[in-house]
N, C-alpha and C positions, 0 to 999 in steps of 0.2 A: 493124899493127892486131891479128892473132892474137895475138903475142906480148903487146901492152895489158890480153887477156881473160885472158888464163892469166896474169898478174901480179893482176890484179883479183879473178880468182878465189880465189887462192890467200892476197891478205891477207883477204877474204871470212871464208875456211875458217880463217885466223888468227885473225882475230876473234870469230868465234860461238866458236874455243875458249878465246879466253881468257876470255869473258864467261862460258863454260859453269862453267869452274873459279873464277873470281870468285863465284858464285852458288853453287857448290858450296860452297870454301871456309867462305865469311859464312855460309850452314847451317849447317856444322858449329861456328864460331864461337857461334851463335845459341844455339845447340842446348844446347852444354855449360857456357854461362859464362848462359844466360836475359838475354838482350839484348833490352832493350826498345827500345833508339833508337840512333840513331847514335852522337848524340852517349855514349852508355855503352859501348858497342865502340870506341872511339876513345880511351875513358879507360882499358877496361879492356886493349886492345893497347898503350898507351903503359906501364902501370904492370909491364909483362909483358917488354916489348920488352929490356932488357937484363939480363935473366933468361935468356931463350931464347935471346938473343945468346951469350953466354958458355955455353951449356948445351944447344945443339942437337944433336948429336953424340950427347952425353949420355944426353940424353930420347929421342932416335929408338932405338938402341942398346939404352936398357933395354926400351921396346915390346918392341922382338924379343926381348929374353933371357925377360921374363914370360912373354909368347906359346909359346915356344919351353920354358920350364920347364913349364907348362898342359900344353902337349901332351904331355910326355914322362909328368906324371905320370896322366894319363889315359891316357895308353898302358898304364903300369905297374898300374894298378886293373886295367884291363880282361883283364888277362892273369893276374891274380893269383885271377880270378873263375871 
């Protein structure tokens, strides 16, 4: 019986995270492509999906180099000040 609760529990806590990160994600989704409905995030992931397929790697990787270029040269301003 104990052991039922701490299983229960724990897909629970599984749950609300993956709904929390579903509803994260689709924000962020929403947010930068202006999703009015479903049905347009659905077309707009489909028209994308083997893009980011072949190119995720890619696109995660350059974030960081950007980011990580930004930083540097705003270190370098700030030092040159």
């Amino acid at each position: 019986m104990h052991q039922q609760q701490v299983e229960a529990r724990k897909k629970e806590k599984e749950r609300k995270e993956t709904t929390r990160r579903l509803i994260q994600v689709g924000a962020i989704f929403e947010k930068y492509f202006e999703i009015q409905s479903e049905e347009e995030a659905e077309k707009i992931a489909k028209a994308l999906q083997a893009y980011v397929g072949k190119n995720k790697e890619k696109i995660l990787h350059h974030d960081v180099v950007v980011t990580q270029k930004k930083k540097t040269m705003q270190e370098a301003a700030s030092t040159k000040e």
